[in-house]
C-alpha positions in Angstrom: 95.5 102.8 84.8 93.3 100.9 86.5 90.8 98.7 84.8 88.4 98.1 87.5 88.0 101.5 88.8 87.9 103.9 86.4 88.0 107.3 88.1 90.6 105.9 91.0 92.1 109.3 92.6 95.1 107.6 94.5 97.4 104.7 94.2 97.6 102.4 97.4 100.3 100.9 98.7 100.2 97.5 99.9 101.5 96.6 102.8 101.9 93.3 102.5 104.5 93.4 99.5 105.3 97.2 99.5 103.7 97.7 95.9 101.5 100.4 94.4 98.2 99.4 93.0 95.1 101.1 92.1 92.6 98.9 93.9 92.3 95.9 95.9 91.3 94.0 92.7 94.6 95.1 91.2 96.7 93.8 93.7 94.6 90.5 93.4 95.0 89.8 90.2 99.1 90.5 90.1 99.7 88.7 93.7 99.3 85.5 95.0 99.2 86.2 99.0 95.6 88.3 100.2 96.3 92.0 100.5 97.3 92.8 104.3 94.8 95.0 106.3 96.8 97.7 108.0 95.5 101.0 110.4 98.3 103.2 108.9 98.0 103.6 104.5 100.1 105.0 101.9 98.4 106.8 99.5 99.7 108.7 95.7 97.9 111.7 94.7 96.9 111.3 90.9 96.7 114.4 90.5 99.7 116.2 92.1 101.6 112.8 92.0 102.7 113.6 96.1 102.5 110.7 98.8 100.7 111.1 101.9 100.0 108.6 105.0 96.8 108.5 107.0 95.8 106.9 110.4 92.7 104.7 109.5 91.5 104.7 113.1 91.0 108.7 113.1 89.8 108.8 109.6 87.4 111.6 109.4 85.8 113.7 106.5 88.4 115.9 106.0 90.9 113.0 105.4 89.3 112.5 102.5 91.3 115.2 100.7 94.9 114.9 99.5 97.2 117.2 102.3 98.9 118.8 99.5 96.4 119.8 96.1 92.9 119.4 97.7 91.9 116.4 95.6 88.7 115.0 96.6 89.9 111.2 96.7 87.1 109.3 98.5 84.6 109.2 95.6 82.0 107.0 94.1 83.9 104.7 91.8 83.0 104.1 88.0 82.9 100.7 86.9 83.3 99.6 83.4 79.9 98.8 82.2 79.3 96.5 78.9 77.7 98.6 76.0 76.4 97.7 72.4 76.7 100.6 70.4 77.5 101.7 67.2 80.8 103.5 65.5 80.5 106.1 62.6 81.0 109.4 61.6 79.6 112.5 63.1 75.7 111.9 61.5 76.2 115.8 60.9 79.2 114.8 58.0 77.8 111.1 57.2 74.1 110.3 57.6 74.4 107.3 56.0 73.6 105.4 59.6 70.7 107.6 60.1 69.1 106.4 56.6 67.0 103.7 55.7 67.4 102.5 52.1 65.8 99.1 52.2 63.8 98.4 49.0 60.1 99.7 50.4 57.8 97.1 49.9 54.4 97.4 48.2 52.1 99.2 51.0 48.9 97.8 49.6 49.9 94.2 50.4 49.9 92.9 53.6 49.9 90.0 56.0 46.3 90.9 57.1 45.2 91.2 53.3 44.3 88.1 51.5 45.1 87.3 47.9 42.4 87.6 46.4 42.9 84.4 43.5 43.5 82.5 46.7 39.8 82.6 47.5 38.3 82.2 44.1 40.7 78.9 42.9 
């Protein structure tokens, strides 16, 4: 799985070191050497797990489907994103997330309402 893309469709293979690797960014991280440009790529179905080569020169819209399942493999990639969030049970079972039970406070006091013995002393 790849950690940078995560809804990649195909595997690439590298044709500098003859490795498969989900991304550029993959192969970046694992290798020392810059990832070879090349006008011929190998690609891995993820879905039907089949290889298939395509001519990068004549790459047209139809390429953008795997040859032997019809995966749509050219797509707009998910990144991770950071999220704050919060765990618990479903609210429906354990609404204890949902509930406020802090102490309530006396309403009729107030930071706008003066003490009243603080005026007359």
């Amino acid at each position: 799985m790849c950690k940078h893309i995560l809804n990649a469709q195909v595997s690439i293979r590298a044709p500098c070191c003859k490795q498969w690797y989900d991304c550029s960014e993959c192969h970046a991280e694992s290798q020392t050497h810059r990832l070879a440009r090349t006008t011929e790529m190998a690609f891995i179905c993820k879905k039907c797990k089949k290889a298939f080569r395509k001519d990068m020169t004549a790459y047209e819209e139809s390429d953008e489907y795997c040859p032997h399942c019809d995966n749509h493999y050219v797509i707009d990639a998910k990144t991770p994103q950071a999220a704050i969030g919060i765990e618990g049970e479903d609210a429906r079972i354990d609404s204890r997330l949902l509930k406020d039970e802090r102490v309530k406070k006396d309403p009729s006091r107030s930071l706008y309402s003066q003490d009243q013995s603080d005026r007359l002393g």
